[in-house]
Structures are given as structure tokens and as C-alpha cells.
C-alpha positions as a Markdown table, in Angstrom:
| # | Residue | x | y | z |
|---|---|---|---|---|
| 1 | Unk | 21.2 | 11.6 | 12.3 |
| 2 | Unk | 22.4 | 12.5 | 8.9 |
| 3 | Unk | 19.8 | 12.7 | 5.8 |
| 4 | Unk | 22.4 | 10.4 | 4.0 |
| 5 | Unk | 21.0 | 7.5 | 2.8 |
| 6 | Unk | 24.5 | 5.6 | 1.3 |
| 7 | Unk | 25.9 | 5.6 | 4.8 |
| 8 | Unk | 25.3 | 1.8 | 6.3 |
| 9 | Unk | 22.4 | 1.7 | 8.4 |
| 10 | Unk | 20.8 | 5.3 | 7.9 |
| 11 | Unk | 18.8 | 4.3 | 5.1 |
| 12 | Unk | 14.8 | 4.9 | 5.2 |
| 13 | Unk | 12.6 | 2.2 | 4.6 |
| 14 | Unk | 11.1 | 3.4 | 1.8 |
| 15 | Unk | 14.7 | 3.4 | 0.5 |
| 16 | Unk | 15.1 | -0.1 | 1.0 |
| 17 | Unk | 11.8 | -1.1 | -0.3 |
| 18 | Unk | 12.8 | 0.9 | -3.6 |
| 19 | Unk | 15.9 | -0.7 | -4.0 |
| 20 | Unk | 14.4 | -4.1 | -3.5 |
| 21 | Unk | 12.0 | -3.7 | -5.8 |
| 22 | Unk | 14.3 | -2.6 | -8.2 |
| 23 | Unk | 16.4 | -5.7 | -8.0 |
| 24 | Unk | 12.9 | -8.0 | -7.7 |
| 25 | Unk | 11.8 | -6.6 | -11.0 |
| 26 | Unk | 15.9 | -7.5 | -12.4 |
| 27 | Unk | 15.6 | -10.7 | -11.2 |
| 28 | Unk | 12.3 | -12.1 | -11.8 |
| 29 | Unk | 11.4 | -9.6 | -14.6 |
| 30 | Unk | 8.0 | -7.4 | -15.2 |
| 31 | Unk | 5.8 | -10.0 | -15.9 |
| 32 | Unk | 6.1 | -11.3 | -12.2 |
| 33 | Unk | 5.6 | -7.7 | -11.2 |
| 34 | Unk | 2.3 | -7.1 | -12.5 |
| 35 | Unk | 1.5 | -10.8 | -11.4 |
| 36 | Unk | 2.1 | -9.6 | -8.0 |
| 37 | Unk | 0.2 | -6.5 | -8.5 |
| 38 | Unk | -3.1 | -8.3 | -9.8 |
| 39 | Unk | -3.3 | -10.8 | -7.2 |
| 40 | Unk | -2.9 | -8.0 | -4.4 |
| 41 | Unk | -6.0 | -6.4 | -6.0 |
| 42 | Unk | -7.9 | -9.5 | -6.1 |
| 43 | Unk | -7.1 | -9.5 | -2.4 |
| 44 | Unk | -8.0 | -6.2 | -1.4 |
| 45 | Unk | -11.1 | -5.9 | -3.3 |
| 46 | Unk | -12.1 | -9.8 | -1.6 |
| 47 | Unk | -11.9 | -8.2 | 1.7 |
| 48 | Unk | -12.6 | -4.5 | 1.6 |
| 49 | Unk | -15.3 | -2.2 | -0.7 |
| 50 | Unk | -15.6 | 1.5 | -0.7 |
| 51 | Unk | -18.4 | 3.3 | 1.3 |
| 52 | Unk | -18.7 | 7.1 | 0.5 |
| 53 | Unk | -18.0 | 9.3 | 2.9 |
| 54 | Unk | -19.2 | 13.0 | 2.6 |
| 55 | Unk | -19.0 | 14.7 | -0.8 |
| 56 | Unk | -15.7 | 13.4 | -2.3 |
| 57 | Unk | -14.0 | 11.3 | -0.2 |
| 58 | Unk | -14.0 | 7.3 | 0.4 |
| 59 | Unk | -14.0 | 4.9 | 3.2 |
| 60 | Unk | -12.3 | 1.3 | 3.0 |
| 61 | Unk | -14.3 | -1.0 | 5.0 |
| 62 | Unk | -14.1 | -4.3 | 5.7 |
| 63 | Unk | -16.9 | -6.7 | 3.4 |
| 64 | Unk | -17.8 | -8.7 | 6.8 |
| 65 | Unk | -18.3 | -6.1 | 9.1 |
| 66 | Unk | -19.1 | -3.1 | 7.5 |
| 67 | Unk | -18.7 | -1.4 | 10.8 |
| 68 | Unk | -14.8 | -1.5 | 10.8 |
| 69 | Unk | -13.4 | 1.1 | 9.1 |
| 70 | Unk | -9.5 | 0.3 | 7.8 |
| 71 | Unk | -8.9 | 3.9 | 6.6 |
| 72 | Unk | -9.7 | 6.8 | 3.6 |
| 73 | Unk | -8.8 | 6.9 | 0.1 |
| 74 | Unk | -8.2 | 10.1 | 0.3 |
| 75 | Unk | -5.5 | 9.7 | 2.6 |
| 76 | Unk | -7.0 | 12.0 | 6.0 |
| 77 | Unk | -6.2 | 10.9 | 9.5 |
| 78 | Unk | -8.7 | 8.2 | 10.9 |
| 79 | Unk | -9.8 | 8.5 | 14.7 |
| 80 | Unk | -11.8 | 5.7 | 15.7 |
């Protein structure tokens, strides 16, 4: 498979999510962009907090059952 990503049907998805966003923000402006933005925070922080983990690191856990863990901020793999 060739790394080109203007060849019909090789793009990456995080190719296409770029250029839809791109054309999102051209149709419907910036405005509706941060709209989007803010609500999807409201969302998260509704049904996750952050629990430290370690020294320097967070956990994102759900606010029901703060057993389940969804994954770091950090980024580092999570092994249940």
C-alpha cells in the first residue's frame, strides 16, 4: 500500500477527519466549532473526573463507578 494519500481510497482516517473538519468549519463557520467543542466538555466532564495516579500522571474514570477506568491523560497503554 502506497503512503499516498490523493490516490482514491488510500487515505488515513485522520485524513478524512481533517478534511472534514475543514470543510465543517467553511460551512457552518467557527462559532459552531467552538459550540461543538463546549458542549463535548460539558459532556465529558458530566461523566468522567480525574483520579491521580502515581506522581504525575491521571486516570479518567467514570463518575458512577469509580472503579472503571476509561484510560490516562498521559496517554500510556491501559491493561485492565
Amino acid at each position: 500500500m502506497k503512503n499516498n494519500n490523493d490516490s482514491f481510497g488510500r487515505m488515513k482516517r485522520r485524513e478524512w477527519g481533517r478534511r472534514g473538519g475543514k470543510a465543517t468549519v467553511k460551512k457552518h463557520g467557527i462559532e459552531h466549532m467552538r459550540k461543538i467543542g463546549k458542549r463535548g466538555a460539558a459532556t465529558f466532564h458530566k461523566l468522567y473526573t480525574l483520579q491521580p495516579v502515581g506522581l504525575n500522571d491521571f486516570a479518567i474514570v467514570k463518575r458512577k463507578d469509580p472503579r472503571i477506568v476509561i484510560g490516562f491523560l498521559s496517554g500510556k497503554a491501559f491493561s485492565e
